[in-house]
C-alpha positions in Angstrom: 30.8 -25.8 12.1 31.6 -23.6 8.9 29.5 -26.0 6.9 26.7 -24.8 9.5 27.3 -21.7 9.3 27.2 -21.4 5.6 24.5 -23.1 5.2 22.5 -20.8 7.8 23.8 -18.1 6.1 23.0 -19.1 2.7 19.4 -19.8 3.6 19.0 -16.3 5.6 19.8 -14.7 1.7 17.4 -17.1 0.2 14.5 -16.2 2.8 15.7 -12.0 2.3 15.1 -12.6 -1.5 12.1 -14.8 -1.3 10.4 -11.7 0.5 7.9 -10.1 -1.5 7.9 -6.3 -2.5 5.9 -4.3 -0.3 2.8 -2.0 -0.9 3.2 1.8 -0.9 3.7 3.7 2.8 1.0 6.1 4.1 3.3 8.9 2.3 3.9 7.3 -1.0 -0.7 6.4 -0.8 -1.6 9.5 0.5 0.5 11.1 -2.4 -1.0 8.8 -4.6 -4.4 9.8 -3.2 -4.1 13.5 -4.0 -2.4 13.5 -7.6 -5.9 13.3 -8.8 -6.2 17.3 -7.3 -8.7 15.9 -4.9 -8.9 16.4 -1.5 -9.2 13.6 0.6 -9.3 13.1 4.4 -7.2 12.1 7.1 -6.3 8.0 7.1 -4.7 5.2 9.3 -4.3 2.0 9.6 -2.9 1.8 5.7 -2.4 -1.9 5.0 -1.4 -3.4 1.5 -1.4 -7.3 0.1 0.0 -8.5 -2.8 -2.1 -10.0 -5.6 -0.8 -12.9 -7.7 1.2 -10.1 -9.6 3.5 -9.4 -7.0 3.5 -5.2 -8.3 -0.1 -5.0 -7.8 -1.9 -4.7 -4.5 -5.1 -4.6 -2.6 -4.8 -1.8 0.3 -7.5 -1.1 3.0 -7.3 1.9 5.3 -9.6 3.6 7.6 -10.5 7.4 6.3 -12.0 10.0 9.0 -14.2 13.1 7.1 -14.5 16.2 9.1 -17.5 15.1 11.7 -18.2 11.8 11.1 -16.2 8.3 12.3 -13.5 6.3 10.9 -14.8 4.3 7.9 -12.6 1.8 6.2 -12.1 2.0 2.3 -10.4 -0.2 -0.2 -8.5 0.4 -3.6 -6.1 -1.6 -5.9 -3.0 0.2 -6.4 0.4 -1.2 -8.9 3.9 0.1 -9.0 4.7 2.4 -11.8 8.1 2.6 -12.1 9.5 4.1 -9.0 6.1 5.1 -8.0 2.7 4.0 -7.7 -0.9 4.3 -10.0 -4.1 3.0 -9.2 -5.0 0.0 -10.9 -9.2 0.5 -10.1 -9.4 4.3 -10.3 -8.9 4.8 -6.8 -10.9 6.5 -4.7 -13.2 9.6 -5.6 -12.3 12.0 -2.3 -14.5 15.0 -3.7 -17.6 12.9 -3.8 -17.7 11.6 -1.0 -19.1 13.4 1.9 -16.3 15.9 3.3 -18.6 17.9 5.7 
């Protein structure tokens, strides 16, 4: 029974550490967004993958300008440190249609 127990134990830590890092939250990408001193619209539905470098990801989210419907973008995005950079210049929120 302890043997059991350790064992289950041992592989819950394994699986914890196995985990891979996740993307940025919808503060940490919409902070990311405006650094630039654009201003971008609303979004939702933020969603992150890793790439083979597991600090590098491929996020999709669905951006709404002022009139018009939800349209989905994408961006590559890396951790920096304790934050986050673009890896593919991100998105260009001023040049797109805000109106």
């Amino acid at each position: 029974m302890i043997v059991r127990a350790a064992l289950l134990l041992a592989t819950a830590a394994l699986g914890i550490a196995a985990a891979p890092a996740p993307g940025p939250t919808a503060k940490q990408f919409t902070a990311l967004r405006v650094a630039k001193g654009e201003k971008c619209p609303p979004i939702r539905k933020l969603a992150c993958a890793p790439l083979g470098d597991p600090t590098e990801f491929k996020c999709s989210w669905q951006e709404q300008f002022k009139g018009k419907p939800w349209t989905t973008s994408t961006a590559l995005v890396a951790r920096d440190g304790a934050g986050w950079t673009w890896l593919d210049d991100g998105p260009r929120c001023s040049s797109l249609p805000q109106s």
